[in-house]
PDB file of N, CA, C and O in Angstrom:
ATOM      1  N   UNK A   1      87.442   0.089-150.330  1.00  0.00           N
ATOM      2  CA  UNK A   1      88.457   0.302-149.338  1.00  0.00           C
ATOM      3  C   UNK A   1      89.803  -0.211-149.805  1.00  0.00           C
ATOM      4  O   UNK A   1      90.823   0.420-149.530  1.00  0.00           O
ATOM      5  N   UNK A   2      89.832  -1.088-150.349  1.00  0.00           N
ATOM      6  CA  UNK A   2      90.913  -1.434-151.403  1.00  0.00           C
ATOM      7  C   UNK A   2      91.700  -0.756-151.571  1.00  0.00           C
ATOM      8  O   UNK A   2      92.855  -1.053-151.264  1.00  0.00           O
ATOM      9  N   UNK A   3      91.373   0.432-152.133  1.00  0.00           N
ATOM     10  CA  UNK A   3      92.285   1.441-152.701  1.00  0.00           C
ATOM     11  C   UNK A   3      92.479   2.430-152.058  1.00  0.00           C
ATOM     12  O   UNK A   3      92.876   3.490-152.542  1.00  0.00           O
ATOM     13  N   UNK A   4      92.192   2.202-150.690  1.00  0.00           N
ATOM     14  CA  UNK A   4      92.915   3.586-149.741  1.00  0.00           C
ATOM     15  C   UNK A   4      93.921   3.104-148.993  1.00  0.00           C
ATOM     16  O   UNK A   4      93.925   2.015-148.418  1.00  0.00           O
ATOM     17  N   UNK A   5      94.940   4.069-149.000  1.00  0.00           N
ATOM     18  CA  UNK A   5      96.095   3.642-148.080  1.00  0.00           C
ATOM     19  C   UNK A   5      95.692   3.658-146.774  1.00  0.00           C
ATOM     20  O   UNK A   5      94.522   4.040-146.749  1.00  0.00           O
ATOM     21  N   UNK A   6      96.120   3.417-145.638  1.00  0.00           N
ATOM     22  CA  UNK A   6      95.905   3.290-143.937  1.00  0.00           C
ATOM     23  C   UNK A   6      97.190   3.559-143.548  1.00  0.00           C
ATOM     24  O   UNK A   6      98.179   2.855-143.756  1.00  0.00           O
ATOM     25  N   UNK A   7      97.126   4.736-142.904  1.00  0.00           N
ATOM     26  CA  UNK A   7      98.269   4.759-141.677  1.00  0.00           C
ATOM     27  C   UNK A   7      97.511   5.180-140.308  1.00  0.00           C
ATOM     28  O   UNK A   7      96.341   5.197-139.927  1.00  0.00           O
ATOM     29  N   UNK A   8      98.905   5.546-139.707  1.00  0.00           N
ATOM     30  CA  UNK A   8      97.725   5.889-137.909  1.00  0.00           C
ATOM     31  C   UNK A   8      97.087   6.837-138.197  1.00  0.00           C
ATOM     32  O   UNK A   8      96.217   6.988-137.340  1.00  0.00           O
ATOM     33  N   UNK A   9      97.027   7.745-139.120  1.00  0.00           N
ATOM     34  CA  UNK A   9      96.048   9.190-139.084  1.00  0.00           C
ATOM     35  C   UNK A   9      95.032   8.636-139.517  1.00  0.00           C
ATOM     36  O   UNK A   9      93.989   8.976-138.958  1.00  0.00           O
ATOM     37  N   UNK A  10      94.921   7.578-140.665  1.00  0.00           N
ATOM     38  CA  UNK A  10      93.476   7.479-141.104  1.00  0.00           C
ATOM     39  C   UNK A  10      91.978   6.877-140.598  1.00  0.00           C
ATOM     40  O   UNK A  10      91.615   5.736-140.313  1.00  0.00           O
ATOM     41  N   UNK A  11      91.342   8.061-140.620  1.00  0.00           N
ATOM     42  CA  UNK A  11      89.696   7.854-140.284  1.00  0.00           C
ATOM     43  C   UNK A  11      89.164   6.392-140.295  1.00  0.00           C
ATOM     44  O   UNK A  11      89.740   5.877-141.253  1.00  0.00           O
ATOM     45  N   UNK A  12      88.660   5.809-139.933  1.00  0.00           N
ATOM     46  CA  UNK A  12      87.598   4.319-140.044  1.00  0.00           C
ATOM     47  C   UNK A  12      86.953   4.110-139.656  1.00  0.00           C
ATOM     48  O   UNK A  12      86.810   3.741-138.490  1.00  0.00           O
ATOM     49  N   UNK A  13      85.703   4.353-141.080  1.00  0.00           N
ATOM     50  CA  UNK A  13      84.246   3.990-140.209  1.00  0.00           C
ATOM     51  C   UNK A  13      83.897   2.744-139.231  1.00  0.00           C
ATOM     52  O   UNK A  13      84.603   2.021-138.528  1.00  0.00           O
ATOM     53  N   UNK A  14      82.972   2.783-139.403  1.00  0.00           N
ATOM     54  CA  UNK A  14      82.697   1.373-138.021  1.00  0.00           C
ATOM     55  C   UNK A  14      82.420   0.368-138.817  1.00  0.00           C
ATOM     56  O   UNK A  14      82.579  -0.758-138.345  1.00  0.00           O
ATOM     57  N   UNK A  15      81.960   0.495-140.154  1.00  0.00           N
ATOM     58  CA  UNK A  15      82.136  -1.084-141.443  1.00  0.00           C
ATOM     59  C   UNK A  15      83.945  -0.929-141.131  1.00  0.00           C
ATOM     60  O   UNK A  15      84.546  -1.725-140.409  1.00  0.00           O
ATOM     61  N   UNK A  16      84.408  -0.111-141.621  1.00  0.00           N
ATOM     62  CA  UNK A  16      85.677  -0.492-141.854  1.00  0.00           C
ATOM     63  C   UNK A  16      86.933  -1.287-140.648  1.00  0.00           C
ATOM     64  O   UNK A  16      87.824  -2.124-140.498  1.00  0.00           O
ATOM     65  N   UNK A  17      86.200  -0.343-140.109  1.00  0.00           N
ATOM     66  CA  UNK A  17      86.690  -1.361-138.131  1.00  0.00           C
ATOM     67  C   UNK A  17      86.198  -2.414-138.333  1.00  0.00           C
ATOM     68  O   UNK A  17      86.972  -3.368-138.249  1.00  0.00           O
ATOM     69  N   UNK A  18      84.860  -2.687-138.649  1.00  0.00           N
ATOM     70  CA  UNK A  18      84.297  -4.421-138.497  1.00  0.00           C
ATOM     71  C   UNK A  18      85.557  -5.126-139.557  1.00  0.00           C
ATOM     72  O   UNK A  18      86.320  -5.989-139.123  1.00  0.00           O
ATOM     73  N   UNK A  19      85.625  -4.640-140.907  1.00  0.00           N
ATOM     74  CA  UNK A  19      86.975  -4.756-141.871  1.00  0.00           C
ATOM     75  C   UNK A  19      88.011  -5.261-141.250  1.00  0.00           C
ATOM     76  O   UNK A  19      88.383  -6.409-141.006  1.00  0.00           O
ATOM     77  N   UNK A  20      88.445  -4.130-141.020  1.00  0.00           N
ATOM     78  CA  UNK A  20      89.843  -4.257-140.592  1.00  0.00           C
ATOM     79  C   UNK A  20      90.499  -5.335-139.139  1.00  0.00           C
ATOM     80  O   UNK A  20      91.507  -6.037-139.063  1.00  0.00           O
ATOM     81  N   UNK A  21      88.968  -4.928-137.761  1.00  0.00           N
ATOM     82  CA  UNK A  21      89.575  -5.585-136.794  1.00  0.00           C
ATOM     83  C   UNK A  21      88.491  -6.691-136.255  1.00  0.00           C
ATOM     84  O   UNK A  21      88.787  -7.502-135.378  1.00  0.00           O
ATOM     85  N   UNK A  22      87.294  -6.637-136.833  1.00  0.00           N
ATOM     86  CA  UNK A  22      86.155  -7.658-136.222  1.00  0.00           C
ATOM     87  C   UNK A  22      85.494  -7.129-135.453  1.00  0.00           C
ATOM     88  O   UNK A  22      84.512  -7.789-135.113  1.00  0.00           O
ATOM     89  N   UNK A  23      85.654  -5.744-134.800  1.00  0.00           N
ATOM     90  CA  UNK A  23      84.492  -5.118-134.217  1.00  0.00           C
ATOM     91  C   UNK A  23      83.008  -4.942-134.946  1.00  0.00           C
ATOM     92  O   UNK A  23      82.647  -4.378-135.979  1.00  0.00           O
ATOM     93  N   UNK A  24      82.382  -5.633-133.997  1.00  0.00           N
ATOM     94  CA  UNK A  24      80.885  -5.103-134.076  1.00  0.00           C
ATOM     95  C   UNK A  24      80.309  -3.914-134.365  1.00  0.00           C
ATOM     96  O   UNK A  24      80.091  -3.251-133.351  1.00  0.00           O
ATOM     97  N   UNK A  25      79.976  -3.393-135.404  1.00  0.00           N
ATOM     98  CA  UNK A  25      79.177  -2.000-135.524  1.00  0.00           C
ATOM     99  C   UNK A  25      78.303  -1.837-134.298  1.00  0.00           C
ATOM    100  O   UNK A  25      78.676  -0.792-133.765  1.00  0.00           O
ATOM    101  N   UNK A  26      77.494  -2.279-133.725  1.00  0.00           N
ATOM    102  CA  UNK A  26      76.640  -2.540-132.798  1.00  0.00           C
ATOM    103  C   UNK A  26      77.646  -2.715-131.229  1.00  0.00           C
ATOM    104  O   UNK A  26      77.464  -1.988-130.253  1.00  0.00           O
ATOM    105  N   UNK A  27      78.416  -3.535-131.274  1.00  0.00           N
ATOM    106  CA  UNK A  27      79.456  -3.193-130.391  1.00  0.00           C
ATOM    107  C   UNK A  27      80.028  -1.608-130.122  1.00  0.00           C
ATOM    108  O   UNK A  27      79.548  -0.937-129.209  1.00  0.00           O
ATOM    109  N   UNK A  28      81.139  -1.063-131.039  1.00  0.00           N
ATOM    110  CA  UNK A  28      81.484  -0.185-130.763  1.00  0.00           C
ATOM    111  C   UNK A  28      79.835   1.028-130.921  1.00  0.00           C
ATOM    112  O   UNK A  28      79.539   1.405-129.787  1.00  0.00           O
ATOM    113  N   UNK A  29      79.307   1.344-131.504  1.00  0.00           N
ATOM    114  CA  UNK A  29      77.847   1.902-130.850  1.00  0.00           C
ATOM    115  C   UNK A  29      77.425   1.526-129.748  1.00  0.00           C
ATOM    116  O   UNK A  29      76.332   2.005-129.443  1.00  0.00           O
ATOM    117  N   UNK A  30      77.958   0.729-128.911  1.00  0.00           N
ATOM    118  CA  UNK A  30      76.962   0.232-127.408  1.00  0.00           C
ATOM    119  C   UNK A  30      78.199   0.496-126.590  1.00  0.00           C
ATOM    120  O   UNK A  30      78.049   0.201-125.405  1.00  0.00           O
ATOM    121  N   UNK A  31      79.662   1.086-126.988  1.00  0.00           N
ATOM    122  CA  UNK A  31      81.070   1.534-126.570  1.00  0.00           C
ATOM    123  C   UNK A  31      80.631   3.120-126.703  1.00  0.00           C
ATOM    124  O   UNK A  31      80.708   3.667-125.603  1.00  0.00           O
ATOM    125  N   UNK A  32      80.235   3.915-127.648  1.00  0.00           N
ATOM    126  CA  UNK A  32      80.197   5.414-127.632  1.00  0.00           C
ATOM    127  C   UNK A  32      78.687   5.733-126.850  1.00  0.00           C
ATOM    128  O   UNK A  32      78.292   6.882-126.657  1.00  0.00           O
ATOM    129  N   UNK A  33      77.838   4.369-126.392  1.00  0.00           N
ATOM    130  CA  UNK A  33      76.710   4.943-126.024  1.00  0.00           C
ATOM    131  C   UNK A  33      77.125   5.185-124.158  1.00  0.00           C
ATOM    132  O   UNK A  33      76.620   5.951-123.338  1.00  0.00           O
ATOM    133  N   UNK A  34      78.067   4.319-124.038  1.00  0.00           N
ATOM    134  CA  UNK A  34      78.158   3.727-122.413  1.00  0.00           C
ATOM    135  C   UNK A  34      79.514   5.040-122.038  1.00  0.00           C
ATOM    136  O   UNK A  34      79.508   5.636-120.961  1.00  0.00           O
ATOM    137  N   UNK A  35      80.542   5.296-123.081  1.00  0.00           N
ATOM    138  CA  UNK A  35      81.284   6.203-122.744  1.00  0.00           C
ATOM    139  C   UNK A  35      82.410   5.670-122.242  1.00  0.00           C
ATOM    140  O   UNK A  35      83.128   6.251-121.428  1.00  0.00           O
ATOM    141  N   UNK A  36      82.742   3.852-122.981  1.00  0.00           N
ATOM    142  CA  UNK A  36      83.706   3.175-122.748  1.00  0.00           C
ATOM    143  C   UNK A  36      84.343   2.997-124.137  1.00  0.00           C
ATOM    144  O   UNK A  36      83.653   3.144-125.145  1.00  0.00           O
ATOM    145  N   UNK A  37      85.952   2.609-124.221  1.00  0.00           N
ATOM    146  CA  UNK A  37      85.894   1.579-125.087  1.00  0.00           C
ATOM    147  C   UNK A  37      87.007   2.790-126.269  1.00  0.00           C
ATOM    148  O   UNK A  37      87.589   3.641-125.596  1.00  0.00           O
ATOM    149  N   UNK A  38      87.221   2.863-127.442  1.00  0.00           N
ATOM    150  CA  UNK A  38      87.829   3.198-128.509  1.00  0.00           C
ATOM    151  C   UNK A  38      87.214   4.825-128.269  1.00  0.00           C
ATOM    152  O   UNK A  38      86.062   5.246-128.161  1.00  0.00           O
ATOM    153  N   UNK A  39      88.571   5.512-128.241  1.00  0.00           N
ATOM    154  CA  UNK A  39      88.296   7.586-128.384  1.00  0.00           C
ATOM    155  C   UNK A  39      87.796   7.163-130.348  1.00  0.00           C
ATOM    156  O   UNK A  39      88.159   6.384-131.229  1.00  0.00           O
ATOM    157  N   UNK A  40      86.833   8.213-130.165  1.00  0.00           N
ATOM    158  CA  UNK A  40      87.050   7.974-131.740  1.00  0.00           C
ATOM    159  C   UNK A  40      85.970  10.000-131.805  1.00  0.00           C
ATOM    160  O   UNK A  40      85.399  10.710-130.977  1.00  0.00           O
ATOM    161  N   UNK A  41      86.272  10.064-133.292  1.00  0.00           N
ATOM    162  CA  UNK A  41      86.324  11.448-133.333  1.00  0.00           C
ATOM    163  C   UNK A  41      84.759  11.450-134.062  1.00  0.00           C
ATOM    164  O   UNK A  41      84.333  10.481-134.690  1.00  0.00           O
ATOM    165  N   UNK A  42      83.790  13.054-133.801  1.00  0.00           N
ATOM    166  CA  UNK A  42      82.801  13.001-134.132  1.00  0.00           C
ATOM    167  C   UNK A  42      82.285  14.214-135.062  1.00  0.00           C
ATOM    168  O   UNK A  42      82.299  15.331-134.546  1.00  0.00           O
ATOM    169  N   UNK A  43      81.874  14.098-136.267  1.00  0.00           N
ATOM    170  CA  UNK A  43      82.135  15.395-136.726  1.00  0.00           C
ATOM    171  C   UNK A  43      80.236  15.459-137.784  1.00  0.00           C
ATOM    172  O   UNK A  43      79.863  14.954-138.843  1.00  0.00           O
ATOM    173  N   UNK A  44      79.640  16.239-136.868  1.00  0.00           N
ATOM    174  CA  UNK A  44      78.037  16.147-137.434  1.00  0.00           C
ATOM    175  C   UNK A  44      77.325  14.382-137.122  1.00  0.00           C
ATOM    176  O   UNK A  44      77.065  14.002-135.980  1.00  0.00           O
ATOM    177  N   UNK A  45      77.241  14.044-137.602  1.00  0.00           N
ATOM    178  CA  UNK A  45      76.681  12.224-137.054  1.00  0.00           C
ATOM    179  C   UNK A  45      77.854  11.492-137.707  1.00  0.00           C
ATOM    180  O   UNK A  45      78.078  10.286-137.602  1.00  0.00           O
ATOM    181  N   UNK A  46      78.460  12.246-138.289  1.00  0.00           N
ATOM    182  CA  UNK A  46      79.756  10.811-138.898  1.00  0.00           C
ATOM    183  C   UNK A  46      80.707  10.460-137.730  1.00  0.00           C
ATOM    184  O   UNK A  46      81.626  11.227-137.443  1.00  0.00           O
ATOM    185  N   UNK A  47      80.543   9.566-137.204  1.00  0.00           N
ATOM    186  CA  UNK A  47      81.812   9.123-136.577  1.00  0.00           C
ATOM    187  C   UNK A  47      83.084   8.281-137.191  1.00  0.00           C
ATOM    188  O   UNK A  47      82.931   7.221-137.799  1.00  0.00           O
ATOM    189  N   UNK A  48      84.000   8.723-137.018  1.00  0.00           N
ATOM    190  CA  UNK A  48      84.986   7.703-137.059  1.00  0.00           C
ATOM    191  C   UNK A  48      86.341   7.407-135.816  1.00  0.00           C
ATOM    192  O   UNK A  48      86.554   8.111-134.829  1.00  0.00           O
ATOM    193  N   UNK A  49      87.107   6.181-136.230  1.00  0.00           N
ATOM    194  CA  UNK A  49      87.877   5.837-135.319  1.00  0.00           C
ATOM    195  C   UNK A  49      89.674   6.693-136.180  1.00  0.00           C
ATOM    196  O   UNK A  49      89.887   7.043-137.341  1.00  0.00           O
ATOM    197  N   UNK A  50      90.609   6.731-134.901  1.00  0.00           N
ATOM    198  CA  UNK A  50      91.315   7.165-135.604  1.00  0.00           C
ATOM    199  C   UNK A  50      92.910   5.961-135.641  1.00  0.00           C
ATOM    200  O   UNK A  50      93.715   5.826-134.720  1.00  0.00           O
ATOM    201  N   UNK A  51      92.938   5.256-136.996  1.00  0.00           N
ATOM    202  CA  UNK A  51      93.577   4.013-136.589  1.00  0.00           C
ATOM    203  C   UNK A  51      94.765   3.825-135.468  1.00  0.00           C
ATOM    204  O   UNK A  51      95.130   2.788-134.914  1.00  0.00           O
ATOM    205  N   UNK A  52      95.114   4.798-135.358  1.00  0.00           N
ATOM    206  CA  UNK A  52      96.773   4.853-134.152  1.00  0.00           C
ATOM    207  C   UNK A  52      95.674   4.867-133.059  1.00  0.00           C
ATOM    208  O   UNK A  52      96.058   4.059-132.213  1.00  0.00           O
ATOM    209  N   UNK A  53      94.628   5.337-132.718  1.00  0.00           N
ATOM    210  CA  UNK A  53      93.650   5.450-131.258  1.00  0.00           C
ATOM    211  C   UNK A  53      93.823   4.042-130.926  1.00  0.00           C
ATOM    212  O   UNK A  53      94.444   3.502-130.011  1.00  0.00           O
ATOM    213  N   UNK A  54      92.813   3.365-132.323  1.00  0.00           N
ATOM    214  CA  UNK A  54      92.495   1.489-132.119  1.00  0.00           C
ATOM    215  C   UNK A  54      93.843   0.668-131.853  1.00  0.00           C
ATOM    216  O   UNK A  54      94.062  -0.137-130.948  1.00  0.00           O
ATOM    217  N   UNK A  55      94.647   1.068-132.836  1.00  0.00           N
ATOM    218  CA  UNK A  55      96.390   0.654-131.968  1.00  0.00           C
ATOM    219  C   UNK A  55      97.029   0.859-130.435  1.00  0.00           C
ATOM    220  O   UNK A  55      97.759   0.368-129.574  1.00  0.00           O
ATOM    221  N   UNK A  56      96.462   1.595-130.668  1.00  0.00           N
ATOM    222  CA  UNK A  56      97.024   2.283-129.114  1.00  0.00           C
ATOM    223  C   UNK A  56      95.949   1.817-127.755  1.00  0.00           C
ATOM    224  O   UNK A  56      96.371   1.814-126.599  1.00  0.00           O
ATOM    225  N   UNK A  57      94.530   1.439-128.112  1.00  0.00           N
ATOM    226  CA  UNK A  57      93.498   0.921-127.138  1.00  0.00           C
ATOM    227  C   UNK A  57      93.665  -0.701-127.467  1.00  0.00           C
ATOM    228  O   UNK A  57      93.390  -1.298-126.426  1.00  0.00           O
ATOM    229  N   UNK A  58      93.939  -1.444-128.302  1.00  0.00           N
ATOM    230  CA  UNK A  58      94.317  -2.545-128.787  1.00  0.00           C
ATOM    231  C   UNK A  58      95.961  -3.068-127.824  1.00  0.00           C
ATOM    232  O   UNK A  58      95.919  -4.154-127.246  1.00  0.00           O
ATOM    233  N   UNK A  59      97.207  -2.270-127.746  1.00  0.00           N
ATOM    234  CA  UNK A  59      98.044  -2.677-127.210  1.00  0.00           C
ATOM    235  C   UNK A  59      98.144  -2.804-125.729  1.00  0.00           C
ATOM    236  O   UNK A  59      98.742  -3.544-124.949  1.00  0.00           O
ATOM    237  N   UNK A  60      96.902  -1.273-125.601  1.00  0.00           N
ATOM    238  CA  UNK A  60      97.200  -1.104-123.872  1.00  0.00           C
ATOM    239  C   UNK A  60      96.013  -2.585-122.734  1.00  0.00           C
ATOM    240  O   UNK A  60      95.720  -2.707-121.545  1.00  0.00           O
ATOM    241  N   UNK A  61      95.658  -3.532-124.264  1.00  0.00           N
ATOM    242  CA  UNK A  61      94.924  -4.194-123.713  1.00  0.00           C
ATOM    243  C   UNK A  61      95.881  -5.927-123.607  1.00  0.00           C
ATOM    244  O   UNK A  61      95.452  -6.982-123.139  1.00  0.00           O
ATOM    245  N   UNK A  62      96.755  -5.743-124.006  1.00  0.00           N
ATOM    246  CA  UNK A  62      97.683  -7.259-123.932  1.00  0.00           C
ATOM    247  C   UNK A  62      97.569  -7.641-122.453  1.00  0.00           C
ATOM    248  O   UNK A  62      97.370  -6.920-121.475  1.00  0.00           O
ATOM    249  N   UNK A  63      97.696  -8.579-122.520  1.00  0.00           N
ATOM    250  CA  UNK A  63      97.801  -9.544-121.657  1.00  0.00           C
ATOM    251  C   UNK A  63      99.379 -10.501-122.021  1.00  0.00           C
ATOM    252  O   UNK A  63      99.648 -11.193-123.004  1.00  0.00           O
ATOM    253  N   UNK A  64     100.545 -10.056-120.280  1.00  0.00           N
ATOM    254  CA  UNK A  64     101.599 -11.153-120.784  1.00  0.00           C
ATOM    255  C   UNK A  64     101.868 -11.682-119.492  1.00  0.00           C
ATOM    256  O   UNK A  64     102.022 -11.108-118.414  1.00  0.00           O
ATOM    257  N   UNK A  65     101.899 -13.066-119.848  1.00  0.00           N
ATOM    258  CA  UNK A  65     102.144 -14.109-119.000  1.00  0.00           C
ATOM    259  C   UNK A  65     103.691 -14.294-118.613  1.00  0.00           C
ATOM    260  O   UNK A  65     104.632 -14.482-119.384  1.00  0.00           O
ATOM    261  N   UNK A  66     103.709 -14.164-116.834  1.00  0.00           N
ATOM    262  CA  UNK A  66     105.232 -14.159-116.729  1.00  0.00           C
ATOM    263  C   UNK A  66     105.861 -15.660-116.700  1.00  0.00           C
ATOM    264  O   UNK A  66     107.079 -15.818-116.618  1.00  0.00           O
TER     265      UNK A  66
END
């Protein structure tokens, strides 16, 4: 993984989510089983996330203290 660039278009498996953000493989699988949680795209059994999705489900989750 090293050697791939990442922007918001790029694909990420669910190792690479555990990678990149600390999600649980087993987590987000118990997120696509319940029909909560990260849109992520499905193409034959490969799933992946699409990184601007996890940005975008990641920000709309802040919490700010007034």
């Amino acid at each position: 993984m090293s050697t791939k660039t990442i922007n918001e278009n790029s694909l990420l498996s669910d190792k690479e989510m555990h990678l990149l953000y600390g999600f649980s493989p087993k987590t987000l699988q118990n997120h696509r089983t319940k029909r909560i949680g990260i849109t992520y795209i499905k193409i034959g059994k490969m799933v992946r996330y699409r990184k601007g999705d996890v940005d975008e489900y990641l920000n709309n989750r802040k919490i700010k203290y007034e």
